[in-house]
N, CA, C and O atoms as CSV, one atom per row, in Angstrom:
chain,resi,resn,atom,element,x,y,z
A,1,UNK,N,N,-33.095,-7.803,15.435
A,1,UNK,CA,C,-32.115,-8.165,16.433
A,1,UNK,C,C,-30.909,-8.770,15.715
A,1,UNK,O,O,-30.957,-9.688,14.895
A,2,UNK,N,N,-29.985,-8.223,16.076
A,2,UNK,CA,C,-28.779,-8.973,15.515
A,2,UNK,C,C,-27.954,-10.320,15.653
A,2,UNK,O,O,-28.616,-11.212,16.186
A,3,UNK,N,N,-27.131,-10.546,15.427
A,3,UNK,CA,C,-26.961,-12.406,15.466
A,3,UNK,C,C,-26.299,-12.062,16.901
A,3,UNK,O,O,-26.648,-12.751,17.860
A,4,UNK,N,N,-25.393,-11.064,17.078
A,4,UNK,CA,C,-24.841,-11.261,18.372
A,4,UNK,C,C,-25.921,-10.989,19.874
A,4,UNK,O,O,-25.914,-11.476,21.004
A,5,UNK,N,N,-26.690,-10.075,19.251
A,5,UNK,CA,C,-27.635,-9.719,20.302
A,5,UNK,C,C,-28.902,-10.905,20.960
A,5,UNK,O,O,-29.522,-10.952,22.022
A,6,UNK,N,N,-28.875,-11.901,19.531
A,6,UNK,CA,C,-29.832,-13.270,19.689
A,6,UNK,C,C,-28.747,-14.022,20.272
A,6,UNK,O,O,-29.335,-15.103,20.243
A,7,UNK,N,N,-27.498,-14.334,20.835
A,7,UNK,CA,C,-26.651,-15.301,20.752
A,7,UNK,C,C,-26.441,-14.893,22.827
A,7,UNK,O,O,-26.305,-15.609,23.818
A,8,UNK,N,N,-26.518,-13.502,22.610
A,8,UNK,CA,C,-26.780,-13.066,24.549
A,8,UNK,C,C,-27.540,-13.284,24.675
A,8,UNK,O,O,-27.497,-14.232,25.459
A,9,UNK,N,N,-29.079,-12.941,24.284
A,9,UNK,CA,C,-30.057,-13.588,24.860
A,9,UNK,C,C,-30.306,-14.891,25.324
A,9,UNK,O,O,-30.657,-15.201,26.463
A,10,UNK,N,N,-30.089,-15.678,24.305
A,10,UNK,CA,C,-30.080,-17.290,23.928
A,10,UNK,C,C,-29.025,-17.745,25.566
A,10,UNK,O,O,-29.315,-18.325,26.612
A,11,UNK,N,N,-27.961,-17.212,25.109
A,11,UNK,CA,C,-27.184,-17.561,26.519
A,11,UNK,C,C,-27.872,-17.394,28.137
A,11,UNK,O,O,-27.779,-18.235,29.032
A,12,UNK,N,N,-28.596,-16.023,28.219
A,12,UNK,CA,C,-28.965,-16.167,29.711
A,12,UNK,C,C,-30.169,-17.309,29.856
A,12,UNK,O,O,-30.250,-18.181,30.722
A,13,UNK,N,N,-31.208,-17.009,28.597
A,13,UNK,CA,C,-32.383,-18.148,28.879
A,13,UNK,C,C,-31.914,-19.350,28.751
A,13,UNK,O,O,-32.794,-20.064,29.234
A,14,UNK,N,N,-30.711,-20.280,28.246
A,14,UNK,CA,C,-29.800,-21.466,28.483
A,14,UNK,C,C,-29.659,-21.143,30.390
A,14,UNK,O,O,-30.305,-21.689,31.284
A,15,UNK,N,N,-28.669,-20.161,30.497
A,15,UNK,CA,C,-28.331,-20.281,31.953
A,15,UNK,C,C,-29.727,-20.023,32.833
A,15,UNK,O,O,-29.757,-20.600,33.920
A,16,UNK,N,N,-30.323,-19.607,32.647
A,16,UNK,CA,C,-31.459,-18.828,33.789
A,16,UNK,C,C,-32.560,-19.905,33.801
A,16,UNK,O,O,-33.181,-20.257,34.804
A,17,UNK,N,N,-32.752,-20.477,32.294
A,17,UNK,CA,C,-34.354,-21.382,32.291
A,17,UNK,C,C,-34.437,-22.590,31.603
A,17,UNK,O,O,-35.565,-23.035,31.392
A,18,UNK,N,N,-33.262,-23.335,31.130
A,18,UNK,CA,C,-33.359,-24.301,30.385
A,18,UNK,C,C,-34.488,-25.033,31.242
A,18,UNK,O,O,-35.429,-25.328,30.505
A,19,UNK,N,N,-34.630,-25.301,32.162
A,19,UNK,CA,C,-35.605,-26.241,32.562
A,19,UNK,C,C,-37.146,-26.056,32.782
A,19,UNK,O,O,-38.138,-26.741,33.032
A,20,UNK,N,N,-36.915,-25.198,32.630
A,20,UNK,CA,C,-38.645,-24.120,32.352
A,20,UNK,C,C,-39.290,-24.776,31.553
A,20,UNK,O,O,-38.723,-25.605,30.840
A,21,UNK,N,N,-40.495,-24.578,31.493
A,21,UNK,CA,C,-41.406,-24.407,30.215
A,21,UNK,C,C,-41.324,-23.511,28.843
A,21,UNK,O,O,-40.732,-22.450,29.044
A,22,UNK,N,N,-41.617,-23.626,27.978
A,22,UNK,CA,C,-41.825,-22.416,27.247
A,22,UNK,C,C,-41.786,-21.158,27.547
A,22,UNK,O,O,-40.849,-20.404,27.284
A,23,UNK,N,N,-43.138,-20.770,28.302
A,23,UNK,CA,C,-43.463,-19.552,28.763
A,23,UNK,C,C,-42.700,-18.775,29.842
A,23,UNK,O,O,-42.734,-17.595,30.191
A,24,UNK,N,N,-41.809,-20.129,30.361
A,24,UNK,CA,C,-40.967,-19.681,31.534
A,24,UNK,C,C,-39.699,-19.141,30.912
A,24,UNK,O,O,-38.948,-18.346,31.477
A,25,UNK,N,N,-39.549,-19.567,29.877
A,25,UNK,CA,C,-38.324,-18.915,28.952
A,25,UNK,C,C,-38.303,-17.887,28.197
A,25,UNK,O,O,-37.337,-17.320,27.687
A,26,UNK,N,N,-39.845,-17.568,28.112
A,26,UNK,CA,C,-39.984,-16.303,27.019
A,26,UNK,C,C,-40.040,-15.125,28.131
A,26,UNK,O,O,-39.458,-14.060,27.929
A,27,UNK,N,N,-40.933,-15.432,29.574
A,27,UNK,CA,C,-40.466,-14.426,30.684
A,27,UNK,C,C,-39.205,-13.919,30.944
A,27,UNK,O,O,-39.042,-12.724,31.192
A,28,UNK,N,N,-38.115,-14.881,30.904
A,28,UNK,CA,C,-36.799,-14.584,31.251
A,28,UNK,C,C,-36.297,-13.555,30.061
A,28,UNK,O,O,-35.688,-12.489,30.144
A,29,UNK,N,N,-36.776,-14.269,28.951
A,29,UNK,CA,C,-36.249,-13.320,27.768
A,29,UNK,C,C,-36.607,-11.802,27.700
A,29,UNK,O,O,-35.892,-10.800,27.675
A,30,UNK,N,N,-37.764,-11.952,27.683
A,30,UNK,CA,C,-38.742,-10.618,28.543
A,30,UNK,C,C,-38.001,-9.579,29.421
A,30,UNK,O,O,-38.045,-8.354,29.305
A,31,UNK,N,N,-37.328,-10.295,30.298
A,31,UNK,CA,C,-36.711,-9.109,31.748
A,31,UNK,C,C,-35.799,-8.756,30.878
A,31,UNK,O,O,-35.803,-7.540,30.683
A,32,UNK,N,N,-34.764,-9.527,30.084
A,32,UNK,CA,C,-33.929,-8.682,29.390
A,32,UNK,C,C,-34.408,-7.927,28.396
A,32,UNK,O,O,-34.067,-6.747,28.489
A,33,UNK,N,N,-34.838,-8.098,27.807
A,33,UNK,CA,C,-35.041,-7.166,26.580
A,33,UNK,C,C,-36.506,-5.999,27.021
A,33,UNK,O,O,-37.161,-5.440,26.142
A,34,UNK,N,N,-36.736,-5.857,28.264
A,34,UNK,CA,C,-37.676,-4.698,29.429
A,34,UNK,C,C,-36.164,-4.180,29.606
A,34,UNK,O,O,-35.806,-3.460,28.675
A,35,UNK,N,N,-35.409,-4.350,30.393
A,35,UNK,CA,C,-34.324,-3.594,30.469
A,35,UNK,C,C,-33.102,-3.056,29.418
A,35,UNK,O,O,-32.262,-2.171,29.576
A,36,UNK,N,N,-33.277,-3.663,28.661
A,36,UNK,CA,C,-32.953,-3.455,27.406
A,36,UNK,C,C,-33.262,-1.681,26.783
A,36,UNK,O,O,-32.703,-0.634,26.457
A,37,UNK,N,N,-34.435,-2.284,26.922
A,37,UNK,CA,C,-35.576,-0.839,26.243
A,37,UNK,C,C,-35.367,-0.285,27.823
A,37,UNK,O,O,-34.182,0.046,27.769
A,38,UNK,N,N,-35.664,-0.084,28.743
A,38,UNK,CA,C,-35.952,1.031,30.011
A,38,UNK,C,C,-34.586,1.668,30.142
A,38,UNK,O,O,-34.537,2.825,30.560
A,39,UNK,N,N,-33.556,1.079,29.852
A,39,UNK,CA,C,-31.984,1.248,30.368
A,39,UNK,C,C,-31.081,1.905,28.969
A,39,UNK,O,O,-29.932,2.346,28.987
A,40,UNK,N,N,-31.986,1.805,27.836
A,40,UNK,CA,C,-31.116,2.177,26.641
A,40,UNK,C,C,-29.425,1.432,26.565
A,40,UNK,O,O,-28.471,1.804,25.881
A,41,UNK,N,N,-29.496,0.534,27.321
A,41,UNK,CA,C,-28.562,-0.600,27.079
A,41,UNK,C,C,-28.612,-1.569,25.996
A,41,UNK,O,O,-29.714,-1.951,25.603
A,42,UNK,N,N,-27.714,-1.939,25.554
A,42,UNK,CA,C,-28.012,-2.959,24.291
A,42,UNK,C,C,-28.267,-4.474,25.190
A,42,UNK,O,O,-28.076,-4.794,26.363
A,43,UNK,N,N,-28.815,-5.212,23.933
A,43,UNK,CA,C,-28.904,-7.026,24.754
A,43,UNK,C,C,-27.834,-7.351,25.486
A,43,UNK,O,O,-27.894,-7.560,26.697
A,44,UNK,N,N,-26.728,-7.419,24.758
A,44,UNK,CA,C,-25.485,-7.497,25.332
A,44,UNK,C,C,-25.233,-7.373,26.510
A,44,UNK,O,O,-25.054,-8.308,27.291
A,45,UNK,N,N,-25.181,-5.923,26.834
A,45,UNK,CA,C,-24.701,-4.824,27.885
A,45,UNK,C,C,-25.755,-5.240,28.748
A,45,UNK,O,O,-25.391,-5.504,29.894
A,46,UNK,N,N,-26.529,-5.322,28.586
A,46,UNK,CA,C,-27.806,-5.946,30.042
A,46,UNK,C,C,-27.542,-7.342,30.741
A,46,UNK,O,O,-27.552,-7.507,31.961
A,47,UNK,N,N,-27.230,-8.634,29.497
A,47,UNK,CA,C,-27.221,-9.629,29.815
A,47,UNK,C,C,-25.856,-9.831,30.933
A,47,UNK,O,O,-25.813,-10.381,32.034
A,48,UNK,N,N,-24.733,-9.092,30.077
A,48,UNK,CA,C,-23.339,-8.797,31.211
A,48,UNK,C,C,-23.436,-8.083,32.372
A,48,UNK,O,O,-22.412,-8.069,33.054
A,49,UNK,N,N,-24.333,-7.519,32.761
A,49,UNK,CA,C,-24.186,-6.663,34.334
A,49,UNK,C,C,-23.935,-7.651,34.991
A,49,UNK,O,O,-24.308,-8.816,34.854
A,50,UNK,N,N,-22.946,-6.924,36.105
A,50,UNK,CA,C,-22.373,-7.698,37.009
A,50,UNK,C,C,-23.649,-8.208,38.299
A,50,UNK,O,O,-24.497,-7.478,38.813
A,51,UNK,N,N,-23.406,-9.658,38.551
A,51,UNK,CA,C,-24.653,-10.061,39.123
A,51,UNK,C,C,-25.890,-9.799,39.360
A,51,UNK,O,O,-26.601,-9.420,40.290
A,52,UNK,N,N,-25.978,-10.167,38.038
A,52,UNK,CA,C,-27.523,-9.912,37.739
A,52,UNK,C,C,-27.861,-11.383,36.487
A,52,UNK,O,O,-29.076,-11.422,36.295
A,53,UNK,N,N,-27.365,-12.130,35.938
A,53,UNK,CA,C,-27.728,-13.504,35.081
A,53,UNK,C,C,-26.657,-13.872,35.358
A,53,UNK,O,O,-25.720,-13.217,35.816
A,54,UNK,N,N,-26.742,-15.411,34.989
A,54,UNK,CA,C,-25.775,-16.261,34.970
A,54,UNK,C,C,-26.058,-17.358,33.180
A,54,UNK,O,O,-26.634,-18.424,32.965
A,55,UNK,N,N,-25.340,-16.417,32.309
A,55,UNK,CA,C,-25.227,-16.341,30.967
A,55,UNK,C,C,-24.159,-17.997,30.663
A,55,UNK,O,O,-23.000,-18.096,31.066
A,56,UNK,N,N,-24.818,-18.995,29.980
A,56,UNK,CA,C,-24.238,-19.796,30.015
A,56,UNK,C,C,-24.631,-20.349,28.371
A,56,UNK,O,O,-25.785,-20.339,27.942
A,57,UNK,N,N,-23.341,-20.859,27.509
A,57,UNK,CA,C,-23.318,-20.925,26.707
A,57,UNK,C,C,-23.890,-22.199,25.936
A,57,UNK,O,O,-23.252,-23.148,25.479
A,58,UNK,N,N,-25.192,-21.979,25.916
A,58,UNK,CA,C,-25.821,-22.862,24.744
A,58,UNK,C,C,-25.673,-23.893,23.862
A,58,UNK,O,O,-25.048,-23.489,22.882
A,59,UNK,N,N,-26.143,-25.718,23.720
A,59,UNK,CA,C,-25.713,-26.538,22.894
A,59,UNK,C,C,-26.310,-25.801,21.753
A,59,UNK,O,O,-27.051,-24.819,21.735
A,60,UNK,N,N,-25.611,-26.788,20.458
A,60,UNK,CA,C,-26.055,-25.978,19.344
A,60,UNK,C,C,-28.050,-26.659,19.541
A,60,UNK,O,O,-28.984,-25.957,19.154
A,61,UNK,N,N,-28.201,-27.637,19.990
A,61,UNK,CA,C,-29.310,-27.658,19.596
A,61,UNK,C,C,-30.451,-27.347,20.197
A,61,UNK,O,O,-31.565,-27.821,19.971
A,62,UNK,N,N,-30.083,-26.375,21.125
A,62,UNK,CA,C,-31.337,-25.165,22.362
A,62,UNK,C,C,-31.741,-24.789,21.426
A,62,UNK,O,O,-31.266,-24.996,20.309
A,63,UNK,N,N,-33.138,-23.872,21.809
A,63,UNK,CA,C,-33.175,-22.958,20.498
A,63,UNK,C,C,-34.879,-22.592,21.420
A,63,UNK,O,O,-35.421,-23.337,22.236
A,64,UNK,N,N,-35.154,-21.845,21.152
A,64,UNK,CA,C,-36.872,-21.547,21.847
A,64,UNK,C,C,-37.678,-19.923,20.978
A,64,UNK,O,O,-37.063,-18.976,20.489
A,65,UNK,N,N,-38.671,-20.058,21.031
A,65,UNK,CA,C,-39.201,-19.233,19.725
A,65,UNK,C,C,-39.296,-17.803,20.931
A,65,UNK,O,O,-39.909,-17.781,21.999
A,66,UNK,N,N,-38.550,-16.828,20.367
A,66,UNK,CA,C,-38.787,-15.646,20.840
A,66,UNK,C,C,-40.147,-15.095,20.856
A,66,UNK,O,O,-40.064,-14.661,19.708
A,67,UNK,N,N,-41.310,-14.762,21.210
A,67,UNK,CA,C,-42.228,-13.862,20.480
A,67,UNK,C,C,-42.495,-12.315,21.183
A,67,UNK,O,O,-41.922,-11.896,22.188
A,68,UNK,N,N,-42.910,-12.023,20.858
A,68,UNK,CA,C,-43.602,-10.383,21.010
A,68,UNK,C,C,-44.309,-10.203,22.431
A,68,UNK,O,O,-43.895,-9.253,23.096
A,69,UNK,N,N,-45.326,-10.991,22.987
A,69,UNK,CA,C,-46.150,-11.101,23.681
A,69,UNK,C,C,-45.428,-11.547,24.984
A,69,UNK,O,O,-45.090,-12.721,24.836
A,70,UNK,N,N,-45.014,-11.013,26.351
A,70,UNK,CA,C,-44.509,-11.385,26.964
A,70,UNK,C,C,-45.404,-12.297,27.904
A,70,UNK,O,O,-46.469,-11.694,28.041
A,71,UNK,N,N,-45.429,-13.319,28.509
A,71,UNK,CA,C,-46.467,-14.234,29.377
A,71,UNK,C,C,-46.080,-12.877,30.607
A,71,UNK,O,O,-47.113,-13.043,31.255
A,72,UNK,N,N,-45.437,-11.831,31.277
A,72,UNK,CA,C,-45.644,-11.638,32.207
A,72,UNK,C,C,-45.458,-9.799,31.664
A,72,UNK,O,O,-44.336,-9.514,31.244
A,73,UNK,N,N,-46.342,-8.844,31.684
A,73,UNK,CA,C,-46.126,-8.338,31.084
A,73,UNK,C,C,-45.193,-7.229,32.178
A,73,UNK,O,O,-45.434,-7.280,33.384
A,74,UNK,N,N,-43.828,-5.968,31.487
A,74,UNK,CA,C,-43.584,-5.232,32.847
A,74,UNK,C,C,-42.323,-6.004,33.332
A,74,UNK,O,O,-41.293,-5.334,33.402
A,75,UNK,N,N,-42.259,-7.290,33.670
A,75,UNK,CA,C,-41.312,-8.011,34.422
A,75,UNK,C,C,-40.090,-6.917,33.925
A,75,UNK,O,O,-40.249,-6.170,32.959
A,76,UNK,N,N,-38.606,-6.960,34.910
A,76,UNK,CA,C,-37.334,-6.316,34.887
A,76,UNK,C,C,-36.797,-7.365,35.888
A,76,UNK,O,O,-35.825,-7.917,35.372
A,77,UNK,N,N,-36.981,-7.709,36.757
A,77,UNK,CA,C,-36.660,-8.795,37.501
A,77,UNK,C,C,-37.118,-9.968,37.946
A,77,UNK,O,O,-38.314,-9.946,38.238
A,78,UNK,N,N,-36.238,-11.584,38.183
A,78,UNK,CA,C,-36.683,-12.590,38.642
A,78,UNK,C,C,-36.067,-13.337,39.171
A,78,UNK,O,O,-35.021,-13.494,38.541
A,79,UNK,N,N,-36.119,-14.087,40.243
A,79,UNK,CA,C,-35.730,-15.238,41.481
A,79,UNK,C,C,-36.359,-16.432,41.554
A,79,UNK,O,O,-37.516,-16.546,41.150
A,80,UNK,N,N,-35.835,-17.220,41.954
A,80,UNK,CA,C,-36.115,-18.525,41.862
A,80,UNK,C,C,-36.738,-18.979,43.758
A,80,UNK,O,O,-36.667,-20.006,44.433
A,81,UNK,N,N,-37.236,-17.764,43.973
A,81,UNK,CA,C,-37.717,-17.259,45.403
A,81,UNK,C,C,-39.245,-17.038,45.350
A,81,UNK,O,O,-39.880,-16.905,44.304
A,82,UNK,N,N,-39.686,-17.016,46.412
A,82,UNK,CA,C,-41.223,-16.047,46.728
A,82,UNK,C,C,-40.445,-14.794,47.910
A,82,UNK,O,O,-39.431,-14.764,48.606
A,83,UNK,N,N,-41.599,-13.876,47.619
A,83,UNK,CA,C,-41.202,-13.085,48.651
A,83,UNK,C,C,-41.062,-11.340,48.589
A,83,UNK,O,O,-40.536,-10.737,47.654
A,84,UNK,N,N,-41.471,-10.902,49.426
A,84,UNK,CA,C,-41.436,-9.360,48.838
A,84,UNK,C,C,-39.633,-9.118,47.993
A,84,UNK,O,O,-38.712,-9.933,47.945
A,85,UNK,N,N,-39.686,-7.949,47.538
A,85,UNK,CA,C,-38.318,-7.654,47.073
A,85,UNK,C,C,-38.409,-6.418,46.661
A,85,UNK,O,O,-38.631,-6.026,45.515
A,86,UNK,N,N,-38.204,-5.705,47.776
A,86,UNK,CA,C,-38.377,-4.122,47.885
A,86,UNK,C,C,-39.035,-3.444,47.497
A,86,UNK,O,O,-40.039,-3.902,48.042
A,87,UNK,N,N,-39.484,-2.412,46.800
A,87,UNK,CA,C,-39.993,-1.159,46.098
A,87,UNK,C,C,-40.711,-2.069,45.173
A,87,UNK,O,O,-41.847,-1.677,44.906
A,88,UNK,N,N,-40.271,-3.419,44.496
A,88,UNK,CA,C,-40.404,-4.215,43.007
A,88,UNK,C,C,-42.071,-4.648,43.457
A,88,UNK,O,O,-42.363,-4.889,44.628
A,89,UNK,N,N,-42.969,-4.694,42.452
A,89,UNK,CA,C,-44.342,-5.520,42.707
A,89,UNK,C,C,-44.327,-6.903,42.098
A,89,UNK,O,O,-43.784,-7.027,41.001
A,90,UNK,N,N,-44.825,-7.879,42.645
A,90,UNK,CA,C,-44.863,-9.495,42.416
A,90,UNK,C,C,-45.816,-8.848,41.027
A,90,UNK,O,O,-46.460,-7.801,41.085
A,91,UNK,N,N,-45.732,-9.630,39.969
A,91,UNK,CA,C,-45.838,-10.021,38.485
A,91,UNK,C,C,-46.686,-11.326,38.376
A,91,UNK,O,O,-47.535,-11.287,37.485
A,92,UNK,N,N,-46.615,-12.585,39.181
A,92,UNK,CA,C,-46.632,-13.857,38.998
A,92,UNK,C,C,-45.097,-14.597,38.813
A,92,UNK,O,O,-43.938,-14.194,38.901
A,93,UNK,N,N,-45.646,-15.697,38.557
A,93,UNK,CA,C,-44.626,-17.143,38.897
A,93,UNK,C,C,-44.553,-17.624,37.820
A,93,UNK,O,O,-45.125,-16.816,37.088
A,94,UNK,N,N,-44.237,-18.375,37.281
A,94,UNK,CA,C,-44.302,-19.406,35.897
A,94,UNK,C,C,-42.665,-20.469,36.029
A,94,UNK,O,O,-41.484,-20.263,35.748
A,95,UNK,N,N,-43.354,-21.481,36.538
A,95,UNK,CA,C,-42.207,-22.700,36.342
A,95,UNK,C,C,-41.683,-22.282,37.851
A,95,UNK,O,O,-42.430,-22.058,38.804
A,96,UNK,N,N,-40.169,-22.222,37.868
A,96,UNK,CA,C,-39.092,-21.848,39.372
A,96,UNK,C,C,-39.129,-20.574,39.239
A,96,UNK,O,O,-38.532,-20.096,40.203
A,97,UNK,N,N,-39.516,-19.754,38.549
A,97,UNK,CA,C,-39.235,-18.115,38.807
A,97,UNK,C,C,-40.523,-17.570,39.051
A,97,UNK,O,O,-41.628,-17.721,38.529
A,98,UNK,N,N,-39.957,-16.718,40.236
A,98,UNK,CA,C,-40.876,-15.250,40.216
A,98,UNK,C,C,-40.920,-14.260,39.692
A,98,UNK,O,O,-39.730,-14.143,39.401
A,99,UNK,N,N,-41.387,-13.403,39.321
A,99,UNK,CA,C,-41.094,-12.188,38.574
A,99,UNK,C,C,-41.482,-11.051,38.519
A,99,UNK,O,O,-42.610,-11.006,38.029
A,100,UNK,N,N,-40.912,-9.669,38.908
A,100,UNK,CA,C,-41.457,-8.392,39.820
A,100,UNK,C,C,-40.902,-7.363,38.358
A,100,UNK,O,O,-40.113,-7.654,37.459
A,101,UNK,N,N,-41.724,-6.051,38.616
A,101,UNK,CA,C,-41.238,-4.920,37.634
A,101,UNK,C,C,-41.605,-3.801,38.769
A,101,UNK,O,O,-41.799,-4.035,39.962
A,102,UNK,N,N,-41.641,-2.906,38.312
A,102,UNK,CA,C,-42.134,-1.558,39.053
A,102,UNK,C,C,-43.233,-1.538,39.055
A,102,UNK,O,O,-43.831,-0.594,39.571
């Protein structure tokens, strides 16, 4: 992953989960980089779609360990909601988010 592509990521899980847990941050990281790969979009280009994160720029001293293993596996989307959300199947919860994939 490249420095700019770790620096979008880093930004939405700042905006989307600073207050999460761990695992609640590696989910978030998760939906992007699932759409990432499903969409042949770069990190970047995913994290910028128009309403869809709210990408907020990071103290220097955030920082949270990326890994491999997603806690929710599948996830593409998440809300700080319960509740059906169309066509999408519930995933589980972890922390304030829900989290649905196909």
């Amino acid at each position: 992953m490249s420095k700019l592509a770790a620096l979008c990521l880093l930004s939405v899980v700042y905006g989307e989960a600073r207050g999460e847990p761990e695992e609640g941050k590696q989910a978030v990281a998760s939906v992007v980089l699932n759409r990432s790969r499903d969409s042949g979009k770069t990190i970047c280009e995913v994290t910028k779609e128009k309403g869809q994160f709210r990408p907020s720029r990071p103290p220097k001293n955030f920082s949270f360990a990326l890994r491999l293993n997603s806690p929710i596996e599948g996830a593409t989307y998440f809300r700080n909601y319960p509740g059906k959300w169309g066509r999408l199947r519930f995933l589980g919860k972890i922390g304030g988010h829900y989290f649905y994939g196909k």
